[in-house]
N, C-alpha and C positions, 0 to 999 in steps of 0.2 A: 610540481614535477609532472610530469607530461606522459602520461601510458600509454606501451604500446602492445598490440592485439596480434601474435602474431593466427597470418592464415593455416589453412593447409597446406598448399602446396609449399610454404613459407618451410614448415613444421617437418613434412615428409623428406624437406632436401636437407632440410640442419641434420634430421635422425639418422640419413642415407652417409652421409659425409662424418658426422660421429663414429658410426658405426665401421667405415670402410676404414676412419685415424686406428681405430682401437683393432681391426683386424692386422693392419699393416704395422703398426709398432708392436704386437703380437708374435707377427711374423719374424720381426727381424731383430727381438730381442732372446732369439731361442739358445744365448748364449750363457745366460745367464741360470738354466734349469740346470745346467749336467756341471759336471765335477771339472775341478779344475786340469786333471791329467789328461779332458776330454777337449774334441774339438767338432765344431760342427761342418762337413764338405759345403763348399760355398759355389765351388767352381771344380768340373771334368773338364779338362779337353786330353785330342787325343790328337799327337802331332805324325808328320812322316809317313801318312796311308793316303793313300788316291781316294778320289772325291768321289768315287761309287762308290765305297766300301766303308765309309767313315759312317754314316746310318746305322748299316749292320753293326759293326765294331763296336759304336756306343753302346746297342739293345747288351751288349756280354759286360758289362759294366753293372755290378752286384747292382741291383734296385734298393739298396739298406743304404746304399754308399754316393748315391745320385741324385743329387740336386732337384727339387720338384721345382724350382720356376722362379726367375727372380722375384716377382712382386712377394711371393711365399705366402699365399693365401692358403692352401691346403694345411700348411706348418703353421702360420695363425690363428687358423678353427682350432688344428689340433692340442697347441697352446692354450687354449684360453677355456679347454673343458677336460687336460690330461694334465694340468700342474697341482702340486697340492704343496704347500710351504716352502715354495721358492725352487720345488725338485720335480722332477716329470714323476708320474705315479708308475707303479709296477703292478697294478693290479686295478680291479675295476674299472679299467681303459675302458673309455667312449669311441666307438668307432663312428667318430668325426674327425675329419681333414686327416693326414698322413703326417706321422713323424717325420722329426727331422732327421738329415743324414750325417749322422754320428762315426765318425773315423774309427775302422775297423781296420789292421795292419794284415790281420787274417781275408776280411772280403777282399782289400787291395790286393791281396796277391791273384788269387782267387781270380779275379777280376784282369790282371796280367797276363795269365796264364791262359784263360780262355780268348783272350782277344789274340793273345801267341798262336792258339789252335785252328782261330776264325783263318787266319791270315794263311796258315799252312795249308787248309780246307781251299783255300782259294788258286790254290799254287805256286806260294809262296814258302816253298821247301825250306829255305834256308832262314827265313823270319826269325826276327829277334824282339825281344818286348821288353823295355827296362818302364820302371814307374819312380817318379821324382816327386818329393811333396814339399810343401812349404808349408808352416803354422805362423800364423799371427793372432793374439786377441784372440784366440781359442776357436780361428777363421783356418780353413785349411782350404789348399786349394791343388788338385791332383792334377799330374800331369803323365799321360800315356807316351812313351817316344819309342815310335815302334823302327827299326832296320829290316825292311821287307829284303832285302834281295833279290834277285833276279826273279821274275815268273816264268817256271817250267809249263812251255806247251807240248804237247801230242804228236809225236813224230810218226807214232805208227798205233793201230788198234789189232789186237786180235783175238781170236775166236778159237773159244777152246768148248764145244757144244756137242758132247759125245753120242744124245742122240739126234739120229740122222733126220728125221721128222720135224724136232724141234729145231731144228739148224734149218732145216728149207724156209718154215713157216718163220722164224725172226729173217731168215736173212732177203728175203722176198716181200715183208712189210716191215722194214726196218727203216726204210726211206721217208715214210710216211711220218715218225713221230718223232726219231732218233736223234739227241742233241748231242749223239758221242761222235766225234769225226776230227780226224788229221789237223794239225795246222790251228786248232784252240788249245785256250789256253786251258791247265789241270783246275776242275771245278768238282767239290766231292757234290755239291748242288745236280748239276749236272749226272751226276754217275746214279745220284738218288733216284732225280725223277727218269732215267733210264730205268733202272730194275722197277720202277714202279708200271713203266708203259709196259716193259714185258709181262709185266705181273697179269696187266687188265688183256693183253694181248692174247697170251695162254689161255686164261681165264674164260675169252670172249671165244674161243674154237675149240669147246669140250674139253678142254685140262680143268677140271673140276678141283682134282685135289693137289695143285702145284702151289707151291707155297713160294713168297718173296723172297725168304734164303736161299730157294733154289740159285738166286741169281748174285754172283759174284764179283769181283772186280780186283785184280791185283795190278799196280803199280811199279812198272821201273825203272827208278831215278837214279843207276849208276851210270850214265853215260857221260857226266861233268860238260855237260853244253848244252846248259838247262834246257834239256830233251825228254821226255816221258814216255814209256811207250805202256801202253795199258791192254791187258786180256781181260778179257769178259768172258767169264764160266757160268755157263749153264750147267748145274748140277743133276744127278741122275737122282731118285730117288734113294734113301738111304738104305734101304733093303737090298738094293743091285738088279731091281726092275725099270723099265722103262716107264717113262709116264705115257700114261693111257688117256685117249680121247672116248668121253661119255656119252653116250644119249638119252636122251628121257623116257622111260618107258612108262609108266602110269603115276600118277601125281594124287596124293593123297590130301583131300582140304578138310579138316579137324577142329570143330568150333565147339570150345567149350559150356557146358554146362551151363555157367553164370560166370557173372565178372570176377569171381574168386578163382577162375581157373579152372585144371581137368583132377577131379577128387575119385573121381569114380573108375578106374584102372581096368577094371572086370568087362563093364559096359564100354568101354572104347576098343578094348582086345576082343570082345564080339562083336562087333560093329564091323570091324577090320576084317573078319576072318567071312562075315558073312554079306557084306556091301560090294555088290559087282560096280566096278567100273564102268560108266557108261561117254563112251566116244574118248579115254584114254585120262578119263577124272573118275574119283572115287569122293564121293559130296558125304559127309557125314557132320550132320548136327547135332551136335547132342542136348544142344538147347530147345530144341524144337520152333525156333522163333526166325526161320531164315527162308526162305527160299533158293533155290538152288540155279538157277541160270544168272540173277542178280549177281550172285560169288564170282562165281567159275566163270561169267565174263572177263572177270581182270586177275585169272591168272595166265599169263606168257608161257609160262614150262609148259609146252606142248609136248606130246606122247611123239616119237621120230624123231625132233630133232634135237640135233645137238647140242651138249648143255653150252650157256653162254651168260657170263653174270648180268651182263646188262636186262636182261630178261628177267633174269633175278629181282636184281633191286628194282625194276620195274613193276613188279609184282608187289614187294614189300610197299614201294609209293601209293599203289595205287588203291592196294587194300588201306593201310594207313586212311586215305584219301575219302574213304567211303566214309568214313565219322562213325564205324559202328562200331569196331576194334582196338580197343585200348593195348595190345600186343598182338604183336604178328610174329610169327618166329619161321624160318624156312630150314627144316634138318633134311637130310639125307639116309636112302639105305639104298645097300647094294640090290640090284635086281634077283632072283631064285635064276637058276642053272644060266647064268650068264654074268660075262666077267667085265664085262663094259658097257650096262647099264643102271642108271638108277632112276628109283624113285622117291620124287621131293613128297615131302611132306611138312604142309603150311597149317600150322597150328594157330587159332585164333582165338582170343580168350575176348568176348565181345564185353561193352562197356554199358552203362545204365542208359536205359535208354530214352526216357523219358525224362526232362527239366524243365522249371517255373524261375524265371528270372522277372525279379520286378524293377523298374527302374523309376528314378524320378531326379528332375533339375529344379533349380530356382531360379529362373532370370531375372534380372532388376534393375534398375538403375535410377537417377538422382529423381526419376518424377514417374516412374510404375515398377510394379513389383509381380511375380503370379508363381506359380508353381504346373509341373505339368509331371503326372504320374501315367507308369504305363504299366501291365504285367504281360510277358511273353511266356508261351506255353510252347514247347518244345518236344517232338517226338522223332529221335532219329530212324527208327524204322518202321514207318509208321503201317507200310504193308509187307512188313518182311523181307523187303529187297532195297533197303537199304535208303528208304524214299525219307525225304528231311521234311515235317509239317512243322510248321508254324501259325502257332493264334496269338494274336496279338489286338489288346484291347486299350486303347489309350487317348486322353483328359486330361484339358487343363482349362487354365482359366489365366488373366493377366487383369489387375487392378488400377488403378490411378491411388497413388498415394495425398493423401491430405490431412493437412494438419487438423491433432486434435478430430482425430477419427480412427476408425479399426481400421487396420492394414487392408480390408477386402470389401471396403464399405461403397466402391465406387469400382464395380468391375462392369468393363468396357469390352472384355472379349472372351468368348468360351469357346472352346476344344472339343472335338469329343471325333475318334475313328475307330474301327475296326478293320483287320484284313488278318486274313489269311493267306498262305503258299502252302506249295508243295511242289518241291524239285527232286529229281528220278534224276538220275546217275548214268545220264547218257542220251544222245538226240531222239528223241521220239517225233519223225515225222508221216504222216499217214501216207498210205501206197507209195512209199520210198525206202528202199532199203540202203542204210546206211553205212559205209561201212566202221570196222574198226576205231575209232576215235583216239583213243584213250595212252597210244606211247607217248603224247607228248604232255600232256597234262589230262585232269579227269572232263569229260565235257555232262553238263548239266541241262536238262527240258524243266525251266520254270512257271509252273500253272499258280495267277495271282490274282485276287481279288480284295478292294479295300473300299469301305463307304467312309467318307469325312463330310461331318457335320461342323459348321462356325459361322457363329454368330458374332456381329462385332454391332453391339447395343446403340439402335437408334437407328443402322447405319444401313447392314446386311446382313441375308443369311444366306447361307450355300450349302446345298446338299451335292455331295459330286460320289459317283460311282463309276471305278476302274476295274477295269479285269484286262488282262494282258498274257500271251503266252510266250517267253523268253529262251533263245538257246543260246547259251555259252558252249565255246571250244577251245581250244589251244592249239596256235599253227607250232611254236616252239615256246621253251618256257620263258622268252621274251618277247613272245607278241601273243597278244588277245583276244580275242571277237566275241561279241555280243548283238543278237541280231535278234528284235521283237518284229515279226512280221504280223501281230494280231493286237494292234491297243485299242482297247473301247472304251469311251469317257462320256459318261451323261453328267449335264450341271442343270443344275435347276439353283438360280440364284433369285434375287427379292429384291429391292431394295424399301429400306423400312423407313428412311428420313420421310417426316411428313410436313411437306408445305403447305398445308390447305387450312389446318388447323391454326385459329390466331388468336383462341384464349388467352397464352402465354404467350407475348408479343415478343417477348427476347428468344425464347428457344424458336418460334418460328422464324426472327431473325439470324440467329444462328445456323437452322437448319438452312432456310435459302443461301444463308452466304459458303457452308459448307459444302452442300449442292453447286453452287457457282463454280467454285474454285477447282474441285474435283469431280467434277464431272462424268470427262472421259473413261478416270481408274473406275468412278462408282456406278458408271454404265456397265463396264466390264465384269463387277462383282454380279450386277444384276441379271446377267446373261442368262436364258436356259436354251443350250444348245448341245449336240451332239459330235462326238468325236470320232471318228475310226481311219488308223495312219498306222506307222510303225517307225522302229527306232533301230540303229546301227551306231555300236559304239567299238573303235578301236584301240587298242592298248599296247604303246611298246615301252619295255625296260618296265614295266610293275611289279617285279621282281626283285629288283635293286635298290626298291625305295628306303630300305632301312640299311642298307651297304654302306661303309664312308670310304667310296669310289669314284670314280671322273665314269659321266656317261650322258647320254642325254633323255629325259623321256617325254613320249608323247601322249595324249589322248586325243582323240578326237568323237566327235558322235554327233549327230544328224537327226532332230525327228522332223517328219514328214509327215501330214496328215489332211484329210481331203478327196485328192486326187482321183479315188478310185470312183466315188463320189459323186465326184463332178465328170467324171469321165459314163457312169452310169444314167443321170440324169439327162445330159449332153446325148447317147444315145436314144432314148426315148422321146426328143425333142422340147425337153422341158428348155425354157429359155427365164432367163432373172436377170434382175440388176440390182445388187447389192445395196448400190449407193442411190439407191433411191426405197432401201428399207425391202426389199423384193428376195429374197431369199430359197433359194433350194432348201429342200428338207426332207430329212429322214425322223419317218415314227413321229411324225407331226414339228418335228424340233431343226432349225437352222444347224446346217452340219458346217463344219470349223475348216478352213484349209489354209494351210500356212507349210513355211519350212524355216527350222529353225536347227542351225549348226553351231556347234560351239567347239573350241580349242585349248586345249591347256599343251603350253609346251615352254620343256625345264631343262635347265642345262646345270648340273650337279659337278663340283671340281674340288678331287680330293686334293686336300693343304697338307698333307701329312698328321701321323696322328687322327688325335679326334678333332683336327680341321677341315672344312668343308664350306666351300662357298657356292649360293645356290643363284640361279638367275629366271626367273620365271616370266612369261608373257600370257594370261588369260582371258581369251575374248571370245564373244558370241554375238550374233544378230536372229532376231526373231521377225519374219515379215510376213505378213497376213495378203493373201492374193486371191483373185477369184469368186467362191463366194463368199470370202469375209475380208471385212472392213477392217477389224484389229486382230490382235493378239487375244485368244485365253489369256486372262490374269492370272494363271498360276504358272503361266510359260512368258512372263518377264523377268526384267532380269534387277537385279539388286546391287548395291556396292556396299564398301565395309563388311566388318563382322571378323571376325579371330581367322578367316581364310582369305581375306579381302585385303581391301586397304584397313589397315589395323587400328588406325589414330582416331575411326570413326564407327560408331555400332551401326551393326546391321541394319540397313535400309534408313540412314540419316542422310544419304550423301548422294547428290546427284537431284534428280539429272541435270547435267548439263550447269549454267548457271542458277540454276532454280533457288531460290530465295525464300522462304516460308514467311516473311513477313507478309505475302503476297493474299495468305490469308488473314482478314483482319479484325475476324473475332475470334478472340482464345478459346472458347468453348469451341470450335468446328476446327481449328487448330489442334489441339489436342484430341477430338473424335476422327482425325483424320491421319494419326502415326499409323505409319503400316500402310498407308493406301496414295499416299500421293506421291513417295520417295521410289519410283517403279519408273523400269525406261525398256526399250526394247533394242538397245543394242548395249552394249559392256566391254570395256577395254581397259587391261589392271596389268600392272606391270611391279614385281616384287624381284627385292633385292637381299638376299639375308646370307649373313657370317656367321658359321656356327662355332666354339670353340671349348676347350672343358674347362671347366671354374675348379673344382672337388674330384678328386677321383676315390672318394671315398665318403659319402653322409648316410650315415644308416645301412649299410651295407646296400648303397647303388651310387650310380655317378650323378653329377649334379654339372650341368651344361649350360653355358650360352648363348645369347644368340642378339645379333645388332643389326635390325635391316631397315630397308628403307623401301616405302611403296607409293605407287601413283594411279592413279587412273578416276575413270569416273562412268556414270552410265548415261543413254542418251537418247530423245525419242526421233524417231523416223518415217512413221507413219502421222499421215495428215490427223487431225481433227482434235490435239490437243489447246487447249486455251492458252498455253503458257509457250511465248515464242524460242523465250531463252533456254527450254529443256531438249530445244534439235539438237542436233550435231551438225556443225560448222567448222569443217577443216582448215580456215583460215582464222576461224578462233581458238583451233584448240589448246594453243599456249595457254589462254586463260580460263577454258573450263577444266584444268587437269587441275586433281587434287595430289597433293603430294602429304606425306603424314612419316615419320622415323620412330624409331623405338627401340627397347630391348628387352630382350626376353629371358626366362630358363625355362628349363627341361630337364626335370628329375627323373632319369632313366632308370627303369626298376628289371632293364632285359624284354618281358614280354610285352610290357603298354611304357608308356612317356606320359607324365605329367607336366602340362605344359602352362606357364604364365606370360603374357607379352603384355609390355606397358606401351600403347603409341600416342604418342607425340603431332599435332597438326603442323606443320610447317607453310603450309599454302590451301586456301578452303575457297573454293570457285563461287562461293553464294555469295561475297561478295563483291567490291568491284575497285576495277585500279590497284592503287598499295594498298589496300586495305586487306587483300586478298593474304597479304603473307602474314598470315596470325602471329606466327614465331615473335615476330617485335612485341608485338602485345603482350607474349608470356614474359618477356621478361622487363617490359616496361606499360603500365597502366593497363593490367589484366583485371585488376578488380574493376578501374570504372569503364572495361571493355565490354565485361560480362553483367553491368549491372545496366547498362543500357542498351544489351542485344538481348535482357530479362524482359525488359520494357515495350520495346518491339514484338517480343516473338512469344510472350507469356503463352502458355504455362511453358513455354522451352527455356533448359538451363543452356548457356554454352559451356562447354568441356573442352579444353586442350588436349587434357588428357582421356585417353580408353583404355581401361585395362579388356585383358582376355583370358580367360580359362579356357583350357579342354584339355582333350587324352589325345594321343600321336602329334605326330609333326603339322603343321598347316599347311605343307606340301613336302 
């Protein structure tokens, strides 16, 4: 008898397809848990309503009594961890996947009746709502048959707004927001978000204390020629005074004690009685740990003018916003001998101020392993006005695995940086006065510094030192700016491959053939040169990113460095020629000039529900002019990785057709991951479906997601050894890598746990049909991979990559 061996991948699709039989006959065996007088909803529909309305109408359909989804996954988890002896349990419920929908003659009505009310709400006076069922095999299947009737529209509007003030002021911006008008049809929708505009309307022109009941709305539908006419009452207040418009007379800002709040009653009633206002603010801390112009810049209730909420909740944002205040609260008191002013009073109860957060990863895969630990130190106000420091100290290391050795026996690359910030809460620019910033979002002056040391054994080492001064601002809260007008970059790199040494005849032949082939990248590591440029990066819709909305967003951003440089040199008449090794210099060191722009732009299209499909184009070029010959090597570009093309790990892929056989001893192969997989232009194009599996594991949702990506990266500047990593627009059919997949995402509300499995479908390193992998996975993958082992030792081929991380990959 003849054994047979199954593989992995063999193993992981039996387990997958097991697993999804036993969820699925799970699901749709949920008849057999409940009692026989019971029956489980198979099928809503709701007949006789117009196709705008039929969405809404369903949402009033009991959720106990509503179908979760044909395939009936959620009701198969649920099943298969809430049954106990043949019966659903009553107690010790797992809250995994959702029950099934068990026939309730009470929700049906229930259910009737509100979809009767939606339809009335809508204008449909006369509406009727019967409900019909049928039971089969303990299958029930409901049927809504609504008799809308005629829709009553709006023949006439009027105005019943006793005071004379509030009547000017609605009926003068009324034009502006107003969705009540003649000749529509009756929407209680409608009537809502009117009392709501007049609400913010009032609100926004010193009616302080006008409340949303003030605003009324009566209906009437005796005229039998489905006519309506509607008043809108502005009510007076209930006392039988007039509503009065406020102004702000002095603003009281009140910071507590400690994060426990204001304990001390005594000391804050002196404070108050004995703290003069100064310029129409009264600053009292009781913390002692604040500065007083850092606050009272962002509060808006200015002394004179009139109260207006939006100034309000602007103030609430933007304190919030400062990261020092765990509650903010905004009361009110009437002003002394005056009947139509107040003062606010913003009470702050600040939050701890100082945190130590440590972090660490594992990264690994079928032929290295490493870990990288970091601690971040944390101080939200680090000068008392609200300034955010950050220290941050962080190390790693990355190994080659081998058999029959310790996990760490063969490390090939060490980590090690530091840096610190500190960002102030608003433009600090010298002899410029700025103005106001901060209605549209908070704007941020980032002062940063970071030294990174790595060594990658045998090979390189690089000491690089950055310092940069950063301003963030906000034109509105869907666009962006970030502008570095000051980056400085010292590298001092090495290279450490020794070809001179020919004791050990094989590591010297190694190291020359690794030197050969990577050249260009390991000239780049070895660079010590000088940087000073700056950066502009723009942002629209970054607000919307976690929305499931139809929109589009942009990034773009630009760095630039050089210029000044060479423009400084060029006047003193220094003259160079690069490419004869001739170089301008600053502080003795080759200054860098290049410009490098890059694009991500997404087009996001809500499916309804938690569906969303996303369409993304990501590309950059880096071009080195003037006085330099290439690019910095930490300003190339990469492909694959969990935000890339998925099917391939970070910096496997590319450039161009580039083929690693090309190196052909395995010792300089393997000393050279990370360093020859680099291109200077990048072009990726991702396609992903996002949709919900679970609306219930653990108490979060559980999501998926099927996309499909392509691209690759490519070089453009002269002087690499390897022809086929240019970019060639008449080859690009065949250097694009294409890779598909599917994902989830365990949404917990504030982060996303995220898994993507891709899939290669087309892999540009090699050539002809050979290129389209996919045939190989599912015909002669083993002896595909045991002869691209052989070629490309110590590299595994993988079809598959999986990906972890936290949020979305765009």
């Amino acid at each position: 008898m003849k054994a047979y061996k199954l593989n992995d991948k063999q193993q992981v699709q039996i387990l997958t397809i097991l697993l999804f039989i036993l969820v699925f006959i799970a699901g749709c065996s949920s008849t057999k848990y409940i009692e026989d007088y019971q029956a489980i909803v198979t099928k809503v529909k709701i007949d006789s309503i117009d196709k705008q309305f039929e969405e809404q109408a369903y949402n009033y359909v009991q959720k106990d009594i509503r179908p979760s989804g044909t395939i009936g996954l959620n009701v198969g988890i649920y099943n298969i961890f809430n049954t106990k002896d043949g019966k659903y349990k009553t107690n010790n419920i797992k809250p995994l996947g959702s029950p099934p929908p068990i026939l309730d003659s009470a929700l049906v009505e229930i259910s009737r009746n509100q979809i009767e009310k939606f339809l009335k709400s809508k204008g449909y006076f006369n509406a009727k709502v019967k409900s019909e069922l049928s039971v089969l095999n303990k299958k029930a299947k409901l049927r809504f048959v609504a008799d809308p009737g005629p829709a009553f529209f709006i023949n006439k509007v009027g105005y019943r707004i006793p005071d004379e003030q509030v009547k000017t002021l609605y009926l003068s911006q009324k034009d502006t927001f107003t969705h009540l008008h003649e000749g529509m049809r009756y929407d209680e929708d409608s009537l809502a978000l009117e009392r709501e505009q007049i609400y913010q309307l009032m609100r926004q022109n010193g009616y302080r204390y006008f409340e949303r009941p003030h605003v009324r709305f009566e209906p009437d539908s005796t005229q039998h020629n489905s006519k309506v006419s509607v008043d809108l009452l502005i009510d007076d207040p209930i006392d039988g005074t007039k509503h009065k418009v406020y102004t702000i007379d002095s603003t009281n800002i009140i910071i507590a004690e400690n994060s426990e709040g204001f304990s001390d009653s005594e000391r804050l009633a002196d404070s108050l009685r004995n703290k003069k206002a100064i310029r129409g603010i009264r600053f009292i801390d009781l913390s002692g740990r604040f500065r007083r112009n850092p606050i009272v810049r962002y509060d808006f209730l200015k002394s004179g003018e009139i109260y207006d909420i939006r100034k309000e909740n602007l103030t609430y944002d933007r304190m919030y916003q400062l990261n020092v205040f765990k509650n903010v609260k905004i009361d009110y008191t009437l002003a002394k001998d005056s009947t139509n002013k107040i003062n606010p009073v913003i009470l702050l109860i600040p939050q701890k101020r100082m945190s130590n957060r440590i972090e660490g990863e594992v990264p690994f895969n079928n032929g290295t392993v490493g870990f990288t630990l970091s601690n971040t130190y944390t101080n939200n106000n680090f000068l008392k006005g609200a300034e955010r420091f950050q220290f941050q100290v962080k190390g790693g290391l990355q190994a080659r695995r081998t058999e029959n050795k310790s996990i760490f026996n063969d490390i090939y690359q060490r980590d090690f940086s530091v840096s610190a910030s500190l960002s102030v809460a608003r433009l600090m620019i010298p002899f410029v006065n700025i103005p106001m910033m901060g209605k549209n979002g908070m704007p941020y002056t980032t002062f940063s510094t970071s030294y990174l040391y790595a060594l990658q054994k045998d090979i390189t080492v690089r000491r690089i030192f950055i310092n940069s001064v950063t301003y963030d601002w906000v034109e509105t809260k869907s666009k962006l700016h970030s502008f570095t007008p000051l980056n400085v970059e010292y590298r001092f790199g090495s290279i450490l491959i020794d070809t001179l040494d020919k004791t050990d005849i094989d590591k010297y032949n190694s190291n020359k053939k690794l030197l050969e082939s990577n050249f260009y990248n390991i000239k780049l590591l070895g660079r010590k040169d000088f940087t000073l440029g700056m950066k502009y990066a723009y942002t629209l819709n970054g607000d919307k990113l976690l929305q499931n909305r139809s929109f589009v967003y942009f990034r773009g951003n630009i760095d630039i460095a050089g210029n000044l440089l060479q423009l400084s040199t060029s006047a003193f008449g220094d003259k160079h020629d690069p490419k004869k090794g001739d170089f301008g210099k600053i502080f003795g060191l080759p200054f860098n000039q290049y410009v490098r722009p890059e694009v991500d732009l997404r087009w996001y299209k809500s499916l309804g529900g938690d569906r969303q499909f996303i369409a993304r184009v990501n590309t950059g070029i880096g071009y080195a002019y003037g006085n330099s010959t290439a690019m910095p090597f930490e300003k190339l570009f990469y492909a694959g990785g969990s935000s890339g093309v998925r099917a391939w790990q970070a910096r496997t892929l590319g450039p161009g057709n580039y083929n690693r056989e090309v190196i052909t001893d395995s010792i300089a192969r393997s000393a050279s991951f990370g360093i020859d997989q680099l291109g200077q232009m990048r072009i990726e194009t991702n396609f992903e479906y996002r949709y919900l599996l679970m609306n219930k594991l653990f108490g979060a949702k559980l999501k998926g997601a099927a996309f499909l990506d392509m691209g690759n990266i490519w070089n453009i500047s002269a002087g690499n050894p390897q022809p086929e990593t240019y970019f060639k627009l008449d080859q690009l059919g065949k250097q694009i890598a294409i890779g598909t997949g599917i994902g989830f995402r365990y949404d917990v509300e504030f982060f996303v746990f995220r898994f993507d499995l891709g899939l290669k479908i087309k892999d540009p390193q090699f050539v002809g049909s050979e290129q389209w992998v996919i045939n190989k996975f599912f015909n002669g993958g083993k002896e595909f991979k045991r002869r691209y082992q052989n070629s490309h030792n110590p590299d595994v081929y993988r079809f598959m990559q999986y990906n972890f991380g936290i949020g979305f990959p765009f």
